[in-house]
C-alpha positions in Angstrom: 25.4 16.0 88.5 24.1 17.4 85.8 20.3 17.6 84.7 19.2 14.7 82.8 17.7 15.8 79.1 14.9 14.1 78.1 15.0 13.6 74.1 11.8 13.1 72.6 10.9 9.9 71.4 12.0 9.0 67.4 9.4 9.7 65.2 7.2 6.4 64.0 8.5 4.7 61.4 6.3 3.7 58.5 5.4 0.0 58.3 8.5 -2.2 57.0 7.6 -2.6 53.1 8.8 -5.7 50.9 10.6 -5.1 47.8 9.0 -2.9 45.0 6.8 -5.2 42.2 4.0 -5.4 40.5 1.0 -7.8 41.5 -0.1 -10.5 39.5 -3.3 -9.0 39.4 -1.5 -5.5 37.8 0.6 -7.8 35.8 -2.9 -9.4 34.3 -4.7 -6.0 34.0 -1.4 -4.5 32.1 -1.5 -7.4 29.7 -5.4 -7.4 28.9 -4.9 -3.6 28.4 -1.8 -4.2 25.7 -3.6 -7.4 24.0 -6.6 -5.2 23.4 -4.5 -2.3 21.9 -2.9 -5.0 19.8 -6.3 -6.3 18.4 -7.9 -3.0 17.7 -4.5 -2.0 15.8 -4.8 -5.0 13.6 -8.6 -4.7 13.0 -7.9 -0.9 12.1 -5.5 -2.1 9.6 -7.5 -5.2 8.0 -10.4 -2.4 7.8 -7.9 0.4 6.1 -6.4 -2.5 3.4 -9.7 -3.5 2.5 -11.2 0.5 2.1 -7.7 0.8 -0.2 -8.8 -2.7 -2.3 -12.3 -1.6 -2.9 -11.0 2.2 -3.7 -8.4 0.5 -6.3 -10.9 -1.3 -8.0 -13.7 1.5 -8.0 -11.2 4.1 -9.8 -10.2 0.4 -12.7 -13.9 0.1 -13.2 -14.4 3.9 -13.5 -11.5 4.1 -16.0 -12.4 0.9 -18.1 -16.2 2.5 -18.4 -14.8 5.6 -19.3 -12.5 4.4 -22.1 -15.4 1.9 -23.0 -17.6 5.5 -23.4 -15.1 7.3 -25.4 -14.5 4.4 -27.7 -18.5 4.0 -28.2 -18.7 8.0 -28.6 -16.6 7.5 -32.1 -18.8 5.1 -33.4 -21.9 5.6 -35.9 -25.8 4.8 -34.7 -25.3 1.8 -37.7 -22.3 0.2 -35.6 -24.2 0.8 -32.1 -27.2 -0.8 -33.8 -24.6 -3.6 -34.3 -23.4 -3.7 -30.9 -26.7 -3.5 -29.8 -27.8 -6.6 -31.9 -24.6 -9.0 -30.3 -27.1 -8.2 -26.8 -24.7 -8.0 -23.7 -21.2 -7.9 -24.2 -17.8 -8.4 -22.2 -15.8 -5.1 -22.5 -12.0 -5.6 -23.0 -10.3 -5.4 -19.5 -6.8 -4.2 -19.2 -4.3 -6.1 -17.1 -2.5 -3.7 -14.7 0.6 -4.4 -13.6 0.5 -5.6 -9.9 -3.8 -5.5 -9.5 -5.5 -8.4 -9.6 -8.0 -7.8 -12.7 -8.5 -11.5 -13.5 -11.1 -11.4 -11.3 -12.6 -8.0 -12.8 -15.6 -8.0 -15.7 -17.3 -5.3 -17.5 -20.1 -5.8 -19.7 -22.0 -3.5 -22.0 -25.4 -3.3 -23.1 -27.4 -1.2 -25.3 -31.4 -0.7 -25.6 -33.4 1.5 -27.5 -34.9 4.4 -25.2 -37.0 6.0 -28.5 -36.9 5.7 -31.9 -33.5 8.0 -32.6 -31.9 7.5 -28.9 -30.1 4.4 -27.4 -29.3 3.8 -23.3 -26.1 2.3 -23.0 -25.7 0.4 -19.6 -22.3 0.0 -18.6 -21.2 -2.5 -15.3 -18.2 -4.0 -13.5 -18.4 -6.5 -10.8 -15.7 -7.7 -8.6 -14.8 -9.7 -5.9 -12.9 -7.4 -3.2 -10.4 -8.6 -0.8 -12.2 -9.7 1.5 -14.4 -11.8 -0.5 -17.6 -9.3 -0.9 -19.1 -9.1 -4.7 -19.0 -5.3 -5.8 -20.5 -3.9 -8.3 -20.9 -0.7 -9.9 -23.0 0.7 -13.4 -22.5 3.8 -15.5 -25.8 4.5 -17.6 -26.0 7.2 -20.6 -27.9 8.3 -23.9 -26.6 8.2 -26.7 -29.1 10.5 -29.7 -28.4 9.6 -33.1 -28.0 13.3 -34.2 -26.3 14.3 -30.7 -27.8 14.1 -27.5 -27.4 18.6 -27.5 -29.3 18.4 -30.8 -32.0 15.2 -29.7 -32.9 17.9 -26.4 -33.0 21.2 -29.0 -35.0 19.4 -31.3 -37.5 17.6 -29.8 -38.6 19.3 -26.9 
């Protein structure tokens, strides 16, 4: 009869697993992770719409004082004695096509700084977006023989 061969023993199996899945605590942890993502995506936006609302208006007001400027830059000290005299007054807004400038005001006023040289305040307010007032000025001289000629001249 022939030798009897011993055969090693099979190696251990692993453990029987169940079916591949996710926990529900995974499941949980997965969503919490995607629901913040979600949040801080739409908080990043609200904040990036409302930068581009108050970035609109600031570049309107800029452009409204700076036409309101040229325009006063024509005029004679006698008609800026007359504006001055009216006291504060609403500058002429111009509607822009898709901006919301009914809520957008400009006033001017004028003030004597010395005998032959005026300040002239100008300042917008709005309401942004979100609510928040916002306002911004623009102050200058004006010299009633030039403002290079007032600084020449008298100093």
């Amino acid at each position: 009869m022939p030798p009897l061969r011993h055969h090693p023993p099979p190696p251990p199996r692993a453990p029987a697993r169940r079916a591949a899945g996710f926990t529900i605590v995974e499941v949980m942890i997965a969503a919490i992770v995607l629901v913040l993502g979600i949040t801080t995506s739409i908080t990043t936006l609200q904040r990036g719409f409302q930068a581009v609302d108050t970035a609109r208006h600031y570049t309107l007001a800029s452009q409204v004082m700076q036409s309101e400027l040229e325009r006063l830059r024509l005029k004679s000290w006698s008609q800026l004695q007359t504006l001055q005299d009216s006291r504060e007054t609403a500058v002429a807004v111009p509607t822009v096509p898709g901006s919301d400038t009914g809520a957008f005001t400009c006033t001017r006023l004028i003030a004597d700084l010395k005998t032959d040289m005026k300040e002239i305040t100008l300042i917008s307010r709005w309401r942004g977006y979100d609510g928040r007032p916002h306002t911004i000025r623009f102050v200058t001289r004006y010299g009633k023989t030039g403002l290079y000629d007032y600084f020449y001249t008298s100093h």
